[in-house]
VMD Tcl script that builds the backbone (N, CA, C; Angstrom):
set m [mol new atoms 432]
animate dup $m
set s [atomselect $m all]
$s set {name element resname resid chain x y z} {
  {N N UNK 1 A 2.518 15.508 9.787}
  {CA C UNK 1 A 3.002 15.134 8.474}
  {C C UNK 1 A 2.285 16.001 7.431}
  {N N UNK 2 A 2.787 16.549 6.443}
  {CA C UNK 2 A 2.603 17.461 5.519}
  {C C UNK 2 A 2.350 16.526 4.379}
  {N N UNK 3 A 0.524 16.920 3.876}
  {CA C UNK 3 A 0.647 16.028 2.681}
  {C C UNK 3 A 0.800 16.824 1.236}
  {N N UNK 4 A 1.141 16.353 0.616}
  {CA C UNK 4 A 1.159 16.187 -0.833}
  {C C UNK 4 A 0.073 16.990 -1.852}
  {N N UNK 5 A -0.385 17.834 -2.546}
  {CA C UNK 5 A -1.349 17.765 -3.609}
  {C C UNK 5 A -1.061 17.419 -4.537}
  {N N UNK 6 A -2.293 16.581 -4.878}
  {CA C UNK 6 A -2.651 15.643 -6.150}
  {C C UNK 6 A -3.078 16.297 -6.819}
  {N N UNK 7 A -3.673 16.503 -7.721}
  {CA C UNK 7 A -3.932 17.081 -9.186}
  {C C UNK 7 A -4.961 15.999 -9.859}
  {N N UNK 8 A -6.163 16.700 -9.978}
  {CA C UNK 8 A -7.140 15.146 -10.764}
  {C C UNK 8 A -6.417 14.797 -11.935}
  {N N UNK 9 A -5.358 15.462 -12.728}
  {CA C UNK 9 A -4.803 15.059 -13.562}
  {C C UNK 9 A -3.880 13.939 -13.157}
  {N N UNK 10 A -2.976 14.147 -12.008}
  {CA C UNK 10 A -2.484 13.100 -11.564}
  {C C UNK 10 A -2.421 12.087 -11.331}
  {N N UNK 11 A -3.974 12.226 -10.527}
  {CA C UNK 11 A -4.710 10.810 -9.988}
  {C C UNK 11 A -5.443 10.028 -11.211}
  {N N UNK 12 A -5.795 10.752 -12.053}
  {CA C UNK 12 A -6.647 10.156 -13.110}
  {C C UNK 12 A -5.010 9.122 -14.225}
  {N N UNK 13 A -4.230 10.228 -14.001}
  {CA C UNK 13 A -3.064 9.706 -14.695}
  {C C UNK 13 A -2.318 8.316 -14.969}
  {N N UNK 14 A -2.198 8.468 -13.404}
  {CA C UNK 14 A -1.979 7.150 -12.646}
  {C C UNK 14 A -3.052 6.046 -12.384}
  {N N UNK 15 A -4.200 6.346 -12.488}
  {CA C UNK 15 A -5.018 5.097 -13.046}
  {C C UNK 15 A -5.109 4.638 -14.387}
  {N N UNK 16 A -4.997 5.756 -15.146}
  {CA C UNK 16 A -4.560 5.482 -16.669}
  {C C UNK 16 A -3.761 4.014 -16.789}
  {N N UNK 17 A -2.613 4.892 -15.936}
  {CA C UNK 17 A -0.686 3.971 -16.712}
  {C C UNK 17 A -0.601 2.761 -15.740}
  {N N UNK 18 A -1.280 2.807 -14.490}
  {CA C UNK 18 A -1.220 1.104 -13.472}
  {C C UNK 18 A -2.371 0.431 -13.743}
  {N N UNK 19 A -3.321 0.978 -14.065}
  {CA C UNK 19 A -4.723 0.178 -14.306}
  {C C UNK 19 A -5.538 0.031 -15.508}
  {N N UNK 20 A -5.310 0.442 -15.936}
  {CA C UNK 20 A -5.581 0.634 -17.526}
  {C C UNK 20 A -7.531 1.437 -17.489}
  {N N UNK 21 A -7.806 2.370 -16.424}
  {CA C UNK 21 A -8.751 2.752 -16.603}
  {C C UNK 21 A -8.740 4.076 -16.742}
  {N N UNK 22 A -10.373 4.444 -17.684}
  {CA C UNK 22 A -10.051 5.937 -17.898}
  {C C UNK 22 A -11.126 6.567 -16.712}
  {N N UNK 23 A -11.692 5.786 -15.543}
  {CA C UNK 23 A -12.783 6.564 -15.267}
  {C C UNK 23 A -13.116 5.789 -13.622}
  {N N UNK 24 A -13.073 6.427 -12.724}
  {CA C UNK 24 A -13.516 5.402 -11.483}
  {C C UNK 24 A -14.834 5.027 -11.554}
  {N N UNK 25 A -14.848 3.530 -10.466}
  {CA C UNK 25 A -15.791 3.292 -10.117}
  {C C UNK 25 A -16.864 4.003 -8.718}
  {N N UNK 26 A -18.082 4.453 -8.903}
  {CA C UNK 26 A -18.694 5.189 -7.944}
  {C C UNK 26 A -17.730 4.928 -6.444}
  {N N UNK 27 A -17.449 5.897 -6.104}
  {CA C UNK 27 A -17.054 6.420 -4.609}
  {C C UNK 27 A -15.632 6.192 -4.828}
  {N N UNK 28 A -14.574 5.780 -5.627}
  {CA C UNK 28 A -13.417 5.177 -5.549}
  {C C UNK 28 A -12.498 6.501 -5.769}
  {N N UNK 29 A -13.512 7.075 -6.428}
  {CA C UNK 29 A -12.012 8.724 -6.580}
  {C C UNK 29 A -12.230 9.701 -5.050}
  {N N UNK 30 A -13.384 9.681 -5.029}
  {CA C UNK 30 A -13.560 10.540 -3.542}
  {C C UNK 30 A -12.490 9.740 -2.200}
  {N N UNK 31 A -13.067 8.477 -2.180}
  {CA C UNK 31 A -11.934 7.755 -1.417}
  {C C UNK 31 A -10.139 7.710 -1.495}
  {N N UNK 32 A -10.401 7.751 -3.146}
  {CA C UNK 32 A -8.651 8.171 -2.763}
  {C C UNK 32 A -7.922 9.553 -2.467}
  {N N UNK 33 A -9.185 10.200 -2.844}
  {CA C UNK 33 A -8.718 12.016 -2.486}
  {C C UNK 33 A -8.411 12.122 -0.877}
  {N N UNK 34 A -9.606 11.461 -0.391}
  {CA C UNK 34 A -9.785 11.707 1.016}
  {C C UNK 34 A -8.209 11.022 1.821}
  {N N UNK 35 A -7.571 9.445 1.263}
  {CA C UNK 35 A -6.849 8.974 1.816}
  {C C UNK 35 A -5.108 10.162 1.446}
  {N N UNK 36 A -4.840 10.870 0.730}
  {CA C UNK 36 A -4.306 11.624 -0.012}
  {C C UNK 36 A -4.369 12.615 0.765}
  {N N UNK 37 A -5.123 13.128 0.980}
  {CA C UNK 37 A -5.600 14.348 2.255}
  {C C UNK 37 A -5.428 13.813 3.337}
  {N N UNK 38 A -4.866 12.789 3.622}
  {CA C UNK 38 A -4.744 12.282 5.174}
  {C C UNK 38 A -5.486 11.992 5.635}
  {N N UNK 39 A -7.010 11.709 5.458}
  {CA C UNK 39 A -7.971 11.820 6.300}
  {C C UNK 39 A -8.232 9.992 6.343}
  {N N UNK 40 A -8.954 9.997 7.639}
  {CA C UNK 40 A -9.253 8.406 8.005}
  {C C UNK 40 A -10.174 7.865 7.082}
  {N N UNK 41 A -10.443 6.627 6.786}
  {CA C UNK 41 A -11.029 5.862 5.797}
  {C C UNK 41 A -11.680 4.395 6.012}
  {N N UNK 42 A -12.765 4.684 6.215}
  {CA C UNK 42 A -13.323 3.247 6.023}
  {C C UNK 42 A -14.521 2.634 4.938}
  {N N UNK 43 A -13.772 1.808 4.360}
  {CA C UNK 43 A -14.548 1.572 2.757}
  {C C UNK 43 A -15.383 0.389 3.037}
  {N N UNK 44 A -16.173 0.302 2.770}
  {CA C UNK 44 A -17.269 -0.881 2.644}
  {C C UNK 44 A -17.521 -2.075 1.250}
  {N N UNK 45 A -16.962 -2.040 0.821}
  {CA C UNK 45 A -17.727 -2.374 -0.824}
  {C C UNK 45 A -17.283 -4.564 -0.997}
  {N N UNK 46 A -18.486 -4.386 -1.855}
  {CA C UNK 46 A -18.682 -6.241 -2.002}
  {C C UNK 46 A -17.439 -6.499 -2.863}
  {N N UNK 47 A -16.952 -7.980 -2.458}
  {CA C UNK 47 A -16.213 -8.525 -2.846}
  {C C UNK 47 A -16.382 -7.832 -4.633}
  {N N UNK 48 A -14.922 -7.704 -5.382}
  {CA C UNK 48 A -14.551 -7.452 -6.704}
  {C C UNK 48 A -15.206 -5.392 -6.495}
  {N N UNK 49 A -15.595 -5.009 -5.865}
  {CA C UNK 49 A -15.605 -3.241 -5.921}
  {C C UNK 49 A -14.703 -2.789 -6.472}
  {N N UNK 50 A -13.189 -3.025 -5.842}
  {CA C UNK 50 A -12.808 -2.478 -6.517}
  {C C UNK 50 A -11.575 -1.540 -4.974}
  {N N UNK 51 A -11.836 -2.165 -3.805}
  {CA C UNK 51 A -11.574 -1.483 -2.791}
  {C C UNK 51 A -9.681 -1.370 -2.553}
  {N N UNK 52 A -9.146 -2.621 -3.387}
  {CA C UNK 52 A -7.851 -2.738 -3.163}
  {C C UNK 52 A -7.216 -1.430 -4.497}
  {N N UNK 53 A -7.538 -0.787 -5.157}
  {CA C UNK 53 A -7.261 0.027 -5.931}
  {C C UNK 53 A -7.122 1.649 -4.824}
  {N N UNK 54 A -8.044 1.710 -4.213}
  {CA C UNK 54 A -8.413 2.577 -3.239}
  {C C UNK 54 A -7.423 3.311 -2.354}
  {N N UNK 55 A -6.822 2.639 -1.524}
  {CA C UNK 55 A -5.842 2.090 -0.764}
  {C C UNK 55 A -4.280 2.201 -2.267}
  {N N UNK 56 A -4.363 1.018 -3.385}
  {CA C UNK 56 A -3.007 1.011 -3.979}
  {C C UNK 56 A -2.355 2.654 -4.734}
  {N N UNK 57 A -3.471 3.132 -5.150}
  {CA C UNK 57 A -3.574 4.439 -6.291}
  {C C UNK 57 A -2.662 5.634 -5.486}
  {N N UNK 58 A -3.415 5.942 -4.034}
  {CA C UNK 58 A -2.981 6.688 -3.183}
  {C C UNK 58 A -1.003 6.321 -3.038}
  {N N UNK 59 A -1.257 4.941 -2.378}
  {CA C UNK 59 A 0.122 4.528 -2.146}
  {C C UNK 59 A 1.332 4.632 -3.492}
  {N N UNK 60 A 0.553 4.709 -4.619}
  {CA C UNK 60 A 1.439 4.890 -5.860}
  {C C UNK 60 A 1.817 6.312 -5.946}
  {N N UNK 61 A 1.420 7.229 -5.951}
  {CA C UNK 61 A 1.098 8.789 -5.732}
  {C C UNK 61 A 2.162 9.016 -4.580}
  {N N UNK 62 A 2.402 8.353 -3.473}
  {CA C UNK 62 A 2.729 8.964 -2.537}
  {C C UNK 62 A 4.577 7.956 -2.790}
  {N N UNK 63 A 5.480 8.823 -3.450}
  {CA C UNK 63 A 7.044 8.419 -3.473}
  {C C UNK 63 A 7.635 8.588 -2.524}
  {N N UNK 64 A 8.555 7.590 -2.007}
  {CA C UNK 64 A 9.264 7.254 -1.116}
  {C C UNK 64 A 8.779 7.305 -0.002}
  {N N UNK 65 A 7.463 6.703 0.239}
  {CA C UNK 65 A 6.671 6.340 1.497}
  {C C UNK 65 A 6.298 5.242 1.072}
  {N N UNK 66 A 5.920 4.608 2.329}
  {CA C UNK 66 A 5.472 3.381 1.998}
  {C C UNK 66 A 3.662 2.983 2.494}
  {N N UNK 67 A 2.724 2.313 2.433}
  {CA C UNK 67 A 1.519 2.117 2.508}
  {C C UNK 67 A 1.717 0.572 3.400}
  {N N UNK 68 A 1.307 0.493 4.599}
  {CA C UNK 68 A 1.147 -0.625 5.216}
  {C C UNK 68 A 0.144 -1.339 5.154}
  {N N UNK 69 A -0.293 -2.492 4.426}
  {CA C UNK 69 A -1.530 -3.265 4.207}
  {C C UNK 69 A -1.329 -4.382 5.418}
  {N N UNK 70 A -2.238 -4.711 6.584}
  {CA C UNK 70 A -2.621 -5.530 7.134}
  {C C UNK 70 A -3.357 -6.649 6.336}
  {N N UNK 71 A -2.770 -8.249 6.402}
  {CA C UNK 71 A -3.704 -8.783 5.790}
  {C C UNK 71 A -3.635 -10.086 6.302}
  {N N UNK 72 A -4.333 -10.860 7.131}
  {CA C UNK 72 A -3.923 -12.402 7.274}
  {C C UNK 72 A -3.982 -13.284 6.977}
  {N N UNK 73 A -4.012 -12.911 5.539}
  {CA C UNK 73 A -3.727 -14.082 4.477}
  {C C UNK 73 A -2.590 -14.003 3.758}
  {N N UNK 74 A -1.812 -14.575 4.286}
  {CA C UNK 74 A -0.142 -14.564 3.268}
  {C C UNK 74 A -0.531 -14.916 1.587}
  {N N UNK 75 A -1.717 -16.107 1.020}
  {CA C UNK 75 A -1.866 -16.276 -0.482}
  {C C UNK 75 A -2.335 -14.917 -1.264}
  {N N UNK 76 A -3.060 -14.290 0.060}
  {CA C UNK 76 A -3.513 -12.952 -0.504}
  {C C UNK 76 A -2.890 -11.708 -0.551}
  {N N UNK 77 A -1.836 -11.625 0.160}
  {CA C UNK 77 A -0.504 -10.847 0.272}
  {C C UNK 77 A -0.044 -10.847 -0.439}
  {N N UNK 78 A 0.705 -12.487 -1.070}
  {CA C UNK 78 A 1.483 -12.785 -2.141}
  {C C UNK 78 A 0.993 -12.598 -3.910}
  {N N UNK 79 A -0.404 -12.568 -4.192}
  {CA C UNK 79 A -1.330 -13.203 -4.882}
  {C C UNK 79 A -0.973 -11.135 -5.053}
  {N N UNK 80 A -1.241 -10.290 -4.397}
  {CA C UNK 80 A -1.299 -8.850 -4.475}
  {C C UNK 80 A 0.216 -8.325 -4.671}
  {N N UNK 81 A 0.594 -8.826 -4.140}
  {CA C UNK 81 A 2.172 -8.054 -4.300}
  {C C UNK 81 A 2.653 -8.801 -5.860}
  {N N UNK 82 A 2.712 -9.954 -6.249}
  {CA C UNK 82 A 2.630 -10.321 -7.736}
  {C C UNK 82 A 1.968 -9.500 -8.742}
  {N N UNK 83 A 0.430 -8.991 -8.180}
  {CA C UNK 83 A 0.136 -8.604 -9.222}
  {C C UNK 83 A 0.495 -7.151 -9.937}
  {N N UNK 84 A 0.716 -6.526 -8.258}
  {CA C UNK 84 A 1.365 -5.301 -8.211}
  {C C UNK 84 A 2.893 -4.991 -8.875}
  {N N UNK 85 A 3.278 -5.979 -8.951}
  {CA C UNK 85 A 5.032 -5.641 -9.464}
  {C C UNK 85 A 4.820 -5.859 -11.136}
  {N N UNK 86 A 3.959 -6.924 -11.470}
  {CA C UNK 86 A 4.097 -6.993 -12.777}
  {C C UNK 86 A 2.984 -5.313 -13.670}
  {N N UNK 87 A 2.215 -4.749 -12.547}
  {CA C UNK 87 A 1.850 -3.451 -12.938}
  {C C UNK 87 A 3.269 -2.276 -12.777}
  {N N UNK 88 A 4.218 -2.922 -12.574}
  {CA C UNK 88 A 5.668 -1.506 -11.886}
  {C C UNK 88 A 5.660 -1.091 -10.855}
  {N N UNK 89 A 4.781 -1.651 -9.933}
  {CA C UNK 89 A 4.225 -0.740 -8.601}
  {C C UNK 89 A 5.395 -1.438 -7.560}
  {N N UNK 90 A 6.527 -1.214 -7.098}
  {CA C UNK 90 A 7.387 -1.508 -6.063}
  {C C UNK 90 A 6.380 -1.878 -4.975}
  {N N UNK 91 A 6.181 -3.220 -4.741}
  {CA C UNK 91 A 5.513 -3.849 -3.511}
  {C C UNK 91 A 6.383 -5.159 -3.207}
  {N N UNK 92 A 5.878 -5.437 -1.577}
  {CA C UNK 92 A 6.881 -6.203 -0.514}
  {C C UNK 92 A 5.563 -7.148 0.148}
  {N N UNK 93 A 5.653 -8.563 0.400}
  {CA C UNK 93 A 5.579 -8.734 1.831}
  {C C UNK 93 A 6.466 -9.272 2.403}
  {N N UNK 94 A 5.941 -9.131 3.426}
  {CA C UNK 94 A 7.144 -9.610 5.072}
  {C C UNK 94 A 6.328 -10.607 5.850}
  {N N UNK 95 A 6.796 -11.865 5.866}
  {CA C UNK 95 A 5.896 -12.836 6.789}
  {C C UNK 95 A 7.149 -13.737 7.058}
  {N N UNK 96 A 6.511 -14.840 7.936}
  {CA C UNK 96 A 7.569 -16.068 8.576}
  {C C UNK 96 A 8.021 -16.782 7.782}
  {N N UNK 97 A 7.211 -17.075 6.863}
  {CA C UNK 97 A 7.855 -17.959 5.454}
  {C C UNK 97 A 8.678 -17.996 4.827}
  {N N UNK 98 A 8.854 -16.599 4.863}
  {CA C UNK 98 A 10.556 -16.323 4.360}
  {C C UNK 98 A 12.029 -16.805 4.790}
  {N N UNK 99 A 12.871 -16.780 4.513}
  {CA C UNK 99 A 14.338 -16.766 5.007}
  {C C UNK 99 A 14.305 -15.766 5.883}
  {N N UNK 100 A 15.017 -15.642 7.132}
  {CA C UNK 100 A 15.825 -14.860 7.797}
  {C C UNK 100 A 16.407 -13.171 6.685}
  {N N UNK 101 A 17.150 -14.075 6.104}
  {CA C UNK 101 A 17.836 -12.965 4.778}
  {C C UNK 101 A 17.268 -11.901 3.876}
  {N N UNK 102 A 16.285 -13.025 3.424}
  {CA C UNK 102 A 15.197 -12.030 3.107}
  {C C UNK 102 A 14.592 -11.400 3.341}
  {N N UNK 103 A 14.081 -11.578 4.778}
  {CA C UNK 103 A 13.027 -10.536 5.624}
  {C C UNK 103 A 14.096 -9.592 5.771}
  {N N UNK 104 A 15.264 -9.784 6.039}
  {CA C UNK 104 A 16.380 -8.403 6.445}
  {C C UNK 104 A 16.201 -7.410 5.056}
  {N N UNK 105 A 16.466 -7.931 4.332}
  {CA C UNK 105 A 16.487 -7.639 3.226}
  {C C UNK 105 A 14.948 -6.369 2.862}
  {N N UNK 106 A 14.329 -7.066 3.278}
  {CA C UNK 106 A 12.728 -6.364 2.723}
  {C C UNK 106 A 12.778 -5.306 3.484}
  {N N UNK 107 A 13.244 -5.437 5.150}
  {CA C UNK 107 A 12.942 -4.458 6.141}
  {C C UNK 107 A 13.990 -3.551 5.661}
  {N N UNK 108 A 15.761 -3.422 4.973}
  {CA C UNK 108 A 16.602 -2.724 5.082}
  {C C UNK 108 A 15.568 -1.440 3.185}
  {N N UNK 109 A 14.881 -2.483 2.649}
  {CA C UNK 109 A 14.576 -1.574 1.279}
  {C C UNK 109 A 13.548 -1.370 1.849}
  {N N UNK 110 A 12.531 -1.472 2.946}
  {CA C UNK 110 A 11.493 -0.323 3.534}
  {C C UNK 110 A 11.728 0.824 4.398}
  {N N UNK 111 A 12.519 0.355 4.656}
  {CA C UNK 111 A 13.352 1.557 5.844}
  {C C UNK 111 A 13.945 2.500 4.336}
  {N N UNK 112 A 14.543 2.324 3.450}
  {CA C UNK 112 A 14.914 2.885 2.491}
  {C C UNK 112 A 13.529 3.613 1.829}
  {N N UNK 113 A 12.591 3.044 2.160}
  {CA C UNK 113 A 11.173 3.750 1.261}
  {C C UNK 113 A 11.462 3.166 -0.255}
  {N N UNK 114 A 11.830 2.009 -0.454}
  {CA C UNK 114 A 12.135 1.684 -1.785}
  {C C UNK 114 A 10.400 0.844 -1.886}
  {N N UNK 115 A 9.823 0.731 -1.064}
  {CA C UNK 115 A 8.529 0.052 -1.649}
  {C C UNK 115 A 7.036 1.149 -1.638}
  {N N UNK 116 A 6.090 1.123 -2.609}
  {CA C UNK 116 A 4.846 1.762 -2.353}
  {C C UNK 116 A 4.289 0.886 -1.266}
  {N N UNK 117 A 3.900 0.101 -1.423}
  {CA C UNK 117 A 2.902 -0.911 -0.518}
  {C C UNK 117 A 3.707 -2.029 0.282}
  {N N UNK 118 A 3.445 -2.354 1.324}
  {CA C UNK 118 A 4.187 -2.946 2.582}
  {C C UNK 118 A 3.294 -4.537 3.578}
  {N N UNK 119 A 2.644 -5.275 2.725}
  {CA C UNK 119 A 2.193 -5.981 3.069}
  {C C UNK 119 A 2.745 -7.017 4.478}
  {N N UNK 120 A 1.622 -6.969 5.652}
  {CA C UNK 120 A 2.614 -7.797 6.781}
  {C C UNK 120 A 1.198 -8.603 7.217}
  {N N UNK 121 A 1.086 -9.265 7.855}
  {CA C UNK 121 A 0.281 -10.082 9.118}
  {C C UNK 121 A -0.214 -9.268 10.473}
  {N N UNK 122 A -1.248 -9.308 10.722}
  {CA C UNK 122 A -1.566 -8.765 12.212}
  {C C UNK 122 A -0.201 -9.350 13.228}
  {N N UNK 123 A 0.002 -10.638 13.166}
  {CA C UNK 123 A 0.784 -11.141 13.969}
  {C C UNK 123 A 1.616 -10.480 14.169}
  {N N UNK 124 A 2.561 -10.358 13.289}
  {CA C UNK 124 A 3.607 -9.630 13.230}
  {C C UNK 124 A 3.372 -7.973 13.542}
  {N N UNK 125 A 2.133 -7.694 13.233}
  {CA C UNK 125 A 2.603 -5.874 14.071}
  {C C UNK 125 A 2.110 -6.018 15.956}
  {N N UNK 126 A 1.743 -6.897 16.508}
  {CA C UNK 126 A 1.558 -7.606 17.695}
  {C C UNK 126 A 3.147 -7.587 18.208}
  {N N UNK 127 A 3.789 -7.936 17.915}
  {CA C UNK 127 A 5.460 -8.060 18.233}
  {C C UNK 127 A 6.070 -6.253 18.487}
  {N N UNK 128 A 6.682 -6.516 19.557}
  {CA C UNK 128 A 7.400 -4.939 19.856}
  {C C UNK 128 A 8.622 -4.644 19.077}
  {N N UNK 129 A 9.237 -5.283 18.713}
  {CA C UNK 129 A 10.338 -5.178 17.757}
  {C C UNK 129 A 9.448 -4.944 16.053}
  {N N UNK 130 A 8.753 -5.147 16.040}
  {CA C UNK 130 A 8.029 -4.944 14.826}
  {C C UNK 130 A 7.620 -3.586 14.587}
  {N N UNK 131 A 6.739 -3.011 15.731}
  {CA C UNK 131 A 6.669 -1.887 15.565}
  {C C UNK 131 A 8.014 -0.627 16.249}
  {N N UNK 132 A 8.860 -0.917 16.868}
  {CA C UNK 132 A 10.051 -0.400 16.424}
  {C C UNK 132 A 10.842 -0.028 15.095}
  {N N UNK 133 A 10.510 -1.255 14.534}
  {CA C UNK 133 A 11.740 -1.199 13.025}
  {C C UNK 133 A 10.557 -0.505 12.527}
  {N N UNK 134 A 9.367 -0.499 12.435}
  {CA C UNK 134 A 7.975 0.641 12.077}
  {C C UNK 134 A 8.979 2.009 11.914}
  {N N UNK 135 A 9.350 2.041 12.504}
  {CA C UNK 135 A 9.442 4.069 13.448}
  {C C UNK 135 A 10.702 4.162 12.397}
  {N N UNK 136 A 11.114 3.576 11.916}
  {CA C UNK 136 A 12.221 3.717 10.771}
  {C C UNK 136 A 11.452 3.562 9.299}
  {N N UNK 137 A 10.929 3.359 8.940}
  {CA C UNK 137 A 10.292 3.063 7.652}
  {C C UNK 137 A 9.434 4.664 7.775}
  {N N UNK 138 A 9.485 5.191 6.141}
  {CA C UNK 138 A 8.490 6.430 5.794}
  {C C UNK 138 A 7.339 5.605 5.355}
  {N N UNK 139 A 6.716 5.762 6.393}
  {CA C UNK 139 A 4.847 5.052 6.678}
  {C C UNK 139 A 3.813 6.589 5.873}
  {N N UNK 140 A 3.201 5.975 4.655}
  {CA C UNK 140 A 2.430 7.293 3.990}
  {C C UNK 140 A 1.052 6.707 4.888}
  {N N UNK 141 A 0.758 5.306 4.867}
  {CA C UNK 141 A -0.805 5.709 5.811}
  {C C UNK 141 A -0.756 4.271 6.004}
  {N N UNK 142 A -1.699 2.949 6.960}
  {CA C UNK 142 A -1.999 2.145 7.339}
  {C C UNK 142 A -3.454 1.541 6.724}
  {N N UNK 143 A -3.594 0.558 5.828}
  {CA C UNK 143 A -4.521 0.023 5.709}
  {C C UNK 143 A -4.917 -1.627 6.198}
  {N N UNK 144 A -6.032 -1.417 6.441}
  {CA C UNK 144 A -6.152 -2.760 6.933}
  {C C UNK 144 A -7.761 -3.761 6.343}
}
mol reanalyze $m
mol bondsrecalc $m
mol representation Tube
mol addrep $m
């Protein structure tokens, strides 16, 4: 997969207009360069760091791909994908709770790449049909 260059103007840009900041927090711009560059990532930082920006910034940057967040907390899925849409950021989750209809629905506009961020359950990528309908969706990177 062929990535993308960012532009610190870019990246700084886009924290500007989704986050309202003019300046990262220590290690948070190196981390998103690195995830941007494709490269593997594992972030450490105490609760409120700042780590879900990390992971979202990249996934905003990267159009018509989507960012897979592992998370097994559906309040915390939901609680993120809320906060994300009322920033403009096209985000989804997909869990059991839903309708039938709706999950079709979410999977036919990820397969479309209509979402940045792709929130699901471990459970659910455990299932072989799950990671099938995967191989159809433009996947920009996997966070967990």
């Amino acid at each position: 997969m062929t990535r993308a260059c960012f532009s610190v103007e870019k990246i700084k840009e886009a924290l500007k207009r989704y986050w309202g900041y003019d300046v990262f927090r220590p290690k948070q711009e190196e981390i998103v360069r690195n995830i941007l560059e494709g490269r593997d990532v594992c972030v450490v930082m105490p609760t409120g760091g700042g780590k879900s920006l990390c992971y979202q910034l990249p996934a905003v940057l990267q159009q018509e791909q989507t960012a897979i967040v592992v998370s097994p907390l559906i309040a915390l899925m939901q609680d993120q994908v809320a906060q994300l849409e009322q920033m403009g950021i096209p985000a989804a989750v997909l869990n059991s709770s839903q309708s039938w209809n709706i999950q079709r629905d979410m999977e036919r506009r990820a397969e479309a790449g209509e979402f940045r961020l792709l929130y699901l359950s471990p459970e659910r990528l455990a299932k072989q049909e799950m990671l099938v309908w995967l191989a159809k969706v433009p996947i920009s990177f996997f966070c967990d």
